[in-house]
C-alpha positions as CSV (number, residue, x, y, z in Angstrom):
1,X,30.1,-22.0,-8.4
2,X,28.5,-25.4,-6.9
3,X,31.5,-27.9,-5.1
4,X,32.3,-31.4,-5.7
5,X,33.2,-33.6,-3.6
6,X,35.8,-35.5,-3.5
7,X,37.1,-38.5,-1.2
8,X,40.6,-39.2,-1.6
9,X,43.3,-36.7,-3.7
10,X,45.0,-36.4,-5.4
11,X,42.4,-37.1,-8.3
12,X,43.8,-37.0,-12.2
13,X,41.7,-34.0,-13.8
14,X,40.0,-36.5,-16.8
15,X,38.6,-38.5,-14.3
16,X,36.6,-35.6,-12.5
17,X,35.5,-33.9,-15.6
18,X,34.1,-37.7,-17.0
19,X,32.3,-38.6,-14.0
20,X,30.6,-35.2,-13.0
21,X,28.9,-36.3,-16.7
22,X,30.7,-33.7,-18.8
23,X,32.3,-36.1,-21.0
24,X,30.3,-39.4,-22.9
25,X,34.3,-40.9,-21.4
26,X,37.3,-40.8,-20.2
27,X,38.6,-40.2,-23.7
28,X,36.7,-37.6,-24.2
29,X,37.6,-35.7,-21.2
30,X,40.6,-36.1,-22.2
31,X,40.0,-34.9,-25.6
32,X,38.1,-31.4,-24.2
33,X,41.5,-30.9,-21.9
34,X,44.0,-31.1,-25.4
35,X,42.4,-29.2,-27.1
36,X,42.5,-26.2,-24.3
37,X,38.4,-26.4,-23.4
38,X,39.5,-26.3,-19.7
39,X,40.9,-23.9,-16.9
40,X,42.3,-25.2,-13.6
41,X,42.4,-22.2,-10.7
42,X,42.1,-19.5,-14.0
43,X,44.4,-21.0,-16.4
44,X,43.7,-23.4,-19.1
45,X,45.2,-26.4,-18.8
46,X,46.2,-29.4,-21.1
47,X,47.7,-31.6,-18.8
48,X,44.7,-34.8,-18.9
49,X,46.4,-36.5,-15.6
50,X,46.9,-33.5,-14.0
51,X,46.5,-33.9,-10.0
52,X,43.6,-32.5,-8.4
53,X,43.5,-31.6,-4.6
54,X,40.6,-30.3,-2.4
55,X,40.2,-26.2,-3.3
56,X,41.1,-26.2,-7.0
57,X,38.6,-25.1,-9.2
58,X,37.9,-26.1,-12.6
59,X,36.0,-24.3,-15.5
60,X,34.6,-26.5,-18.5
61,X,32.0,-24.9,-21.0
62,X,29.8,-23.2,-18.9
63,X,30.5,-25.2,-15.8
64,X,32.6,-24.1,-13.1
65,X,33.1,-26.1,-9.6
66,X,35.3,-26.3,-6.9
67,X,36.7,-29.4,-5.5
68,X,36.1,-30.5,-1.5
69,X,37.3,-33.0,0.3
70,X,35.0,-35.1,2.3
71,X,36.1,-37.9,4.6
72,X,34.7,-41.4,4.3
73,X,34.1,-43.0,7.8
């Protein structure tokens, strides 16, 4: 499982999922999370804006990451 970083939270799940380039957009991310293609933590979830915070994990196809905050100075 390889971490992302993230630098502010909370972060709305769509938005992760489209720029770690597992989505063409934004509406497909949020096509993949409707129709139940994604976990959150171990269970799949259909929420697109759902809020994302430093430790959750997320599972999509074959990718799985964990999220980490990282502070911008």
């Amino acid at each position: 499982m390889r971490s992302v970083e993230i630098n502010r939270q909370p972060v709305e799940l769509y938005k992760i999922i489209k720029f770690e380039g597992l989505a063409a957009s934004g509406a497909e991310a949020k096509l993949f999370i409707a129709d139940g293609m994604v976990s959150v933590n171990g269970v799949v979830e259909t929420r697109k804006r759902r809020k994302m915070l430093a430790g959750d994990s997320i599972k999509i196809f074959d990718n799985e990451f964990t999220l980490k905050l990282v502070s911008v100075e």
